[in-house]
C-alpha positions, -999 to 999 in steps of 0.1 A, spaced: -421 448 366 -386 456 367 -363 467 339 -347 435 340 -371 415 337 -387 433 308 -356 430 291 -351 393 297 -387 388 284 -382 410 253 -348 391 243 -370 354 250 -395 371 227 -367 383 201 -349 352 202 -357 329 174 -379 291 183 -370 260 170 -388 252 138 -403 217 147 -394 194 121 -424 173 105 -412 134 100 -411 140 64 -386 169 63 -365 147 84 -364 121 58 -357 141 35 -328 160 47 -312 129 60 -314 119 20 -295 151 12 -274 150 36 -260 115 32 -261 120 -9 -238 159 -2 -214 132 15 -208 104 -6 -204 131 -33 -177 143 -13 -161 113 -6 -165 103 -43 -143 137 -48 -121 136 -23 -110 100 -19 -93 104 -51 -70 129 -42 -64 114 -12 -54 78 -26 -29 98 -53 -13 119 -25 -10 86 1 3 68 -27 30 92 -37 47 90 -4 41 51 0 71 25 -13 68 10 -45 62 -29 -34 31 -15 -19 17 4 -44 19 -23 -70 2 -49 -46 -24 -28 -38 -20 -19 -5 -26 17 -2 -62 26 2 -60 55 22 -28 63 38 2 62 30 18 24 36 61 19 43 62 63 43 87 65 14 100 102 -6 121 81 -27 96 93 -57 99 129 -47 138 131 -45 134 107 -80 113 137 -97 135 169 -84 171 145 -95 157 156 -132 169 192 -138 145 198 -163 118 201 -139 126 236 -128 133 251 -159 94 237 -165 81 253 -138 105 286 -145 84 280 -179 51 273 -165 45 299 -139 59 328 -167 33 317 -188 3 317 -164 15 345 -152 18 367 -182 -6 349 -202 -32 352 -174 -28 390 -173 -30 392 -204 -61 373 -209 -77 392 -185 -68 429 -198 -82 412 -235 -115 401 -219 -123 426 -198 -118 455 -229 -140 435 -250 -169 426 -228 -164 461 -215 -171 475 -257 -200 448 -260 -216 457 -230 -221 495 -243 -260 494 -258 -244 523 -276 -214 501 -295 -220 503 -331 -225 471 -351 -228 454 -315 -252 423 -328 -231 411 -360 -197 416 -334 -211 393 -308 -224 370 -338 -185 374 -351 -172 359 -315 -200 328 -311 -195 319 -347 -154 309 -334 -172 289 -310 -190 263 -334 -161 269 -361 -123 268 -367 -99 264 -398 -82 232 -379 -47 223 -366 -31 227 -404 -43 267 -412 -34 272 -376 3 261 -379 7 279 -410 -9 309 -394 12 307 -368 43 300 -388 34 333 -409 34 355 -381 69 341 -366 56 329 -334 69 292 -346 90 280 -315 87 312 -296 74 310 -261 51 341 -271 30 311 -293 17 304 -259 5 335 -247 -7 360 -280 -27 335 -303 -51 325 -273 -60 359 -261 -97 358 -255 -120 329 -242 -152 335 -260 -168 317 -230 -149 340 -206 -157 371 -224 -194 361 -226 -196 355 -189 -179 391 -186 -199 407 -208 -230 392 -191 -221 408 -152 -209 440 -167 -244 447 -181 -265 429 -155 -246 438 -125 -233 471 -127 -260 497 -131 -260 518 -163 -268 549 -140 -235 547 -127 -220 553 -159 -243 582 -168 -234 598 -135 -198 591 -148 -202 610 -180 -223 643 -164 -191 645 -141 -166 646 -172 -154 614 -167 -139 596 -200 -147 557 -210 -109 551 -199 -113 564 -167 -151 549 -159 -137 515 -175 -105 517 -149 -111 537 -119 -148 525 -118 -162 495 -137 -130 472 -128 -130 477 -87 -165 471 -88 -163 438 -109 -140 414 -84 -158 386 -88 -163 379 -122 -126 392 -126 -118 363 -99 -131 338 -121 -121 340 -153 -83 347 -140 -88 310 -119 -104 299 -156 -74 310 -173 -47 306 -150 -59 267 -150 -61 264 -186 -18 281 -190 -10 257 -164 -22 224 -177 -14 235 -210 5 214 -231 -6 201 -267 1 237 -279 37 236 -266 41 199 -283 31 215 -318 49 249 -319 79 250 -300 113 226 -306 134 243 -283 134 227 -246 140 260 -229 112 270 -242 90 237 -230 60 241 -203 60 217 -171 37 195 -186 57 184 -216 87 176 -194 69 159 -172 49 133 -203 88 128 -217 97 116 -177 71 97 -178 75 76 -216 116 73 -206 106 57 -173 84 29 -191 97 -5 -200 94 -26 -232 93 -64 -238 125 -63 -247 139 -52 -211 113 -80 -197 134 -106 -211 166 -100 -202 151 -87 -161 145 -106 -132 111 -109 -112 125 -89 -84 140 -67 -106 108 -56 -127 85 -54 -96 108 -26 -90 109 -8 -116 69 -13 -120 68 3 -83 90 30 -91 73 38 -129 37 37 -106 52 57 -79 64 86 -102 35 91 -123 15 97 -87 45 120 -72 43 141 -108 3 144 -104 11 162 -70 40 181 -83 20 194 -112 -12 200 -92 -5 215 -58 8 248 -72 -24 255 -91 -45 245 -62 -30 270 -36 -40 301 -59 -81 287 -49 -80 298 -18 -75 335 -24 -103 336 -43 -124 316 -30 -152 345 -17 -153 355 -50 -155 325 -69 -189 311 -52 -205 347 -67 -192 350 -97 -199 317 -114 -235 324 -110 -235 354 -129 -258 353 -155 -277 326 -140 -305 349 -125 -325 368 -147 -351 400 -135 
């Protein structure tokens, strides 16, 4: 037998056969199937009807006529939402605190889960007991005002970014892959080589901790961005106003009372119910899409670290 032909019969051999599929496995991955795509459609069609109806005119989207694409392609609510100066010193607002408030958060987090992960930590039970109990329990919007009134970070953008350093959540989840996933040994190594805890926590623990770093900086980042009651209690000064709180006054100065019913034509208050519906769609993509495109980078690390902790042996 030639060469080539022993080789053509080892790779038949090595290549893989079709696993015959009994009737009842097809049933049932037909059932999966179709239910992984109307849960997908139940997910995306949403989006898709608030984006199609953001660039569709206002008659239409008052009578119901966009279902999925866009009907009479209209900007008109885009160029209405950017004619509002306000909105970039919001995002100028916005993206500074995500930015900061997300590194931040992160540099918090990561030190604590990195102290409670130590077996070694002194007192390490009644500390972790100390962070779950803020979980169940808090003094309440009042003692938090005055708190924050005491410490002069009253309508200072700072209010936004200090009193919310740590995610208990977050820190748990930290916690949780820096003891299950990275291998004490490694840190024993560490020490009989003269390396420090500053120096194993930087040079070491954090490159090898991507994911769960990856998550809780999508967590957070999410949470600055949609922030907005905070802003509503502690700051007066517009300058200092979030994306979010510009966008909710836009939104109550474009509504219309009785009073404007009266004295309005038919015609008149079609348009302005168009134009009222088509803004609050243009400001859900305004205030969305940014947020969204930071998912992508991520994305490989997201998928593994959200299961940490989830697998135990």
């Amino acid at each position: 037998m030639s060469t080539v032909t022993q080789t053509k019969n080892l790779l038949a051999m090595a290549k893989p056969s079709k696993v015959k599929l009994s009737t009842a496995d097809k049933v049932y991955y037909s059932i999966v199937y179709s239910v992984i795509i109307f849960l997908t459609v139940l997910v995306l069609y949403p989006l898709i009807f608030v984006v199609s109806s953001s660039f569709s005119s206002g008659q239409a989207v008052t009578n119901g006529r966009v279902i999925l694409w866009p009907v009479e392609f209209s900007i008109e609510s885009y160029k209405r939402v950017y004619e509002y100066k306000v909105i970039w010193t919001g995002y100028r607002n916005t993206i500074f605190y995500t930015l900061v408030g997300t590194l931040w958060n992160v540099i918090m987090t990561a030190c604590a889960a990195f102290a409670l992960s130590r077996p070694k930590l002194p007192g390490r039970s009644w500390l972790m007991f100390l962070f779950a109990f803020t979980m169940l329990f808090n003094g309440g919007l009042i003692p938090n005002f005055l708190l924050i009134r005491d410490l002069g970070l009253y309508n200072s953008p700072w209010v936004l970014i200090i009193p919310g350093a740590i995610s208990v959540y977050n820190m748990i989840i930290t916690r949780t892959f820096f003891q299950n996933s990275i291998p004490g040994e490694l840190n024993e190594a560490a020490v009989v080589d003269g390396c420090s805890d500053f120096r194993y926590f930087f040079a070491i623990l954090l490159p090898l901790s991507k994911a769960v770093l990856s998550v809780i900086t999508l967590y957070y980042a999410v949470a600055h961005w949609n922030s907005y009651f905070s802003a509503m209690i502690y700051l007066n000064t517009r300058n200092y106003w979030p994306l979010q709180l510009f966008l909710r006054e836009i939104l109550i100065n474009n509504q219309f009372s009785a009073e404007m019913l009266t004295t309005m034509t038919d015609e008149e208050i079609q348009k302005l119910q168009g134009m009222s519906d088509l803004l609050k769609y243009a400001f859900i993509v305004v205030a969305t899409v940014p947020i969204l495109m930071v998912y992508p980078f991520i994305q490989k690390y997201f998928a593994k670290g959200v299961m940490i902790g989830s697998i135990k042996g």
